[in-house]
C-alpha positions as CSV (number, residue, x, y, z in Angstrom):
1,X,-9.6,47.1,194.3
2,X,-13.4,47.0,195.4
3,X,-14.4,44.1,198.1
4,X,-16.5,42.2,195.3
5,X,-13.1,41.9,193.1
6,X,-10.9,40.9,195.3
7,X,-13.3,38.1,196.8
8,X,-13.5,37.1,193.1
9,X,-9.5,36.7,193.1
10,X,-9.5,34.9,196.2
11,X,-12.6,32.1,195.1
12,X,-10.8,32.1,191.5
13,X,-7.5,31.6,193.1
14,X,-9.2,28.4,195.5
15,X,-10.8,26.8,192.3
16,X,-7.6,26.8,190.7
17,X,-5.7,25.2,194.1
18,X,-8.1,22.5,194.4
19,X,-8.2,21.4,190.7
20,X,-4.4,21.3,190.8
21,X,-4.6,19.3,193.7
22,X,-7.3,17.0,192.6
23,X,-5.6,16.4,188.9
24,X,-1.9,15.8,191.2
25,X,-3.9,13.3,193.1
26,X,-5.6,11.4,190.6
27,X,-2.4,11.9,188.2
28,X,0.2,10.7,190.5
29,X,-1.0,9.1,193.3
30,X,-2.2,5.9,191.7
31,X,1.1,5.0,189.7
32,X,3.2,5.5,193.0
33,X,0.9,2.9,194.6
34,X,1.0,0.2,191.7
35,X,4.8,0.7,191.5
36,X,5.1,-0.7,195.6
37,X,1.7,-3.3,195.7
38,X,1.6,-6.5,194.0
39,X,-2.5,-6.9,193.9
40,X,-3.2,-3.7,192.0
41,X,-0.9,-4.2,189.0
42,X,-2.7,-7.9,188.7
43,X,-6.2,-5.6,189.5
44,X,-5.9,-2.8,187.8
45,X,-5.6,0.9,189.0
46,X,-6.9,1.5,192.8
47,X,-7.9,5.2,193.6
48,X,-8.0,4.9,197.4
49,X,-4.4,6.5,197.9
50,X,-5.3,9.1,195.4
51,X,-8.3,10.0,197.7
52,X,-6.1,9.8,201.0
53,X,-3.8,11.8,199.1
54,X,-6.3,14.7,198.3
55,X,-7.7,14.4,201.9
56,X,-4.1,15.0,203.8
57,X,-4.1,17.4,201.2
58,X,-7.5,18.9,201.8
59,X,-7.0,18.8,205.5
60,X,-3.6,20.9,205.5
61,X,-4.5,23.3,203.1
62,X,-7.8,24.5,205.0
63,X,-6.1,25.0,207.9
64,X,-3.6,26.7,206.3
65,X,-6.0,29.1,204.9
66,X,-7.9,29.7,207.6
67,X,-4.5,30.4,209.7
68,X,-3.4,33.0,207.3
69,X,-6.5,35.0,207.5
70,X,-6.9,34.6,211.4
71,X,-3.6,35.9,211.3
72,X,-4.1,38.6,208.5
73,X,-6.6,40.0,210.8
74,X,-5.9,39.5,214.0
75,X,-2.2,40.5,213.1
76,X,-3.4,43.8,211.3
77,X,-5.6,45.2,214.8
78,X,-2.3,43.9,216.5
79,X,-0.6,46.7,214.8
80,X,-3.6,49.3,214.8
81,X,-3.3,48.7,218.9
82,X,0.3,48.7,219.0
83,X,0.7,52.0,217.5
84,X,-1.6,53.2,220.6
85,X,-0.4,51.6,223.3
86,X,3.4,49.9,222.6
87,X,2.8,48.3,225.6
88,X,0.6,45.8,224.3
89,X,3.2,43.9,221.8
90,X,3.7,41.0,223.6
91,X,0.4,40.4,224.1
92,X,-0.4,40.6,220.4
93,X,2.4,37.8,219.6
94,X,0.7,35.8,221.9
95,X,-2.6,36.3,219.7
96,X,-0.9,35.9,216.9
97,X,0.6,32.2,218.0
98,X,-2.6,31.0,218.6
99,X,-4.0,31.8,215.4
100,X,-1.1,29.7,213.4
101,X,-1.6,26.8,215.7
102,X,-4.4,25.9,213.7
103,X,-1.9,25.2,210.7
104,X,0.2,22.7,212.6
105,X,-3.2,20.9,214.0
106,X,-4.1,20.8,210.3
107,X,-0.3,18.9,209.1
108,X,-1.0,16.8,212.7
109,X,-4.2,16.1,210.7
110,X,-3.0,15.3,207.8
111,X,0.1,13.7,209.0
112,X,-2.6,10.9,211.0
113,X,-4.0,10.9,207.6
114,X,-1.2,9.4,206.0
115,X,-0.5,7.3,208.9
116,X,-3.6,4.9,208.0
117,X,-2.6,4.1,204.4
């Protein structure tokens, strides 16, 4: 698989995230907010939780993406030093940690997100 291919996968594959999570937000959110308050069933539909929704969303995801490809490369040049020096390995966990703290600042995030509604 050439470079330009699989970047093609991997923007096709984000499209198709965010328009699930955009039609999931817009589709479900709303109802589950005029079920619980009085003022929008006498208003009408309100789309603010449905936005909140897809930002808690939008805020967990990217940081999940980003930590899976810090980790995807700093994990593979862990293993390409490794197999030098074995020596190294704890060092490399270490490395690796840091990287996938960025996926619990982004529930945190999201989390504080959710919080405010």
């Amino acid at each position: 698989m050439t470079k330009s291919m699989f970047r093609r996968k991997i923007t096709m594959s984000l499209i198709a995230t965010a328009l699930v999570l955009v039609g999931s937000g817009f589709i479900f959110a709303p109802s589950a907010y005029a079920a619980t308050t009085e003022a929008v069933a006498a208003t009408g539909l309100d789309y603010n939780l449905a936005l909140v929704a897809f930002a808690a969303a939008l805020a967990f995801s990217v940081g999940a993406i980003s930590a899976g490809m810090a980790i995807g490369r700093v994990g593979s040049a862990a293993m390409g030093a490794m197999s030098e020096r074995p020596e190294i390995g704890t060092q490399a966990l270490i490395f690796i940690a840091l990287a996938e703290g960025v996926v619990v600042f982004g529930f945190i995030t999201s989390l504080m997100i959710l919080a405010k509604v």
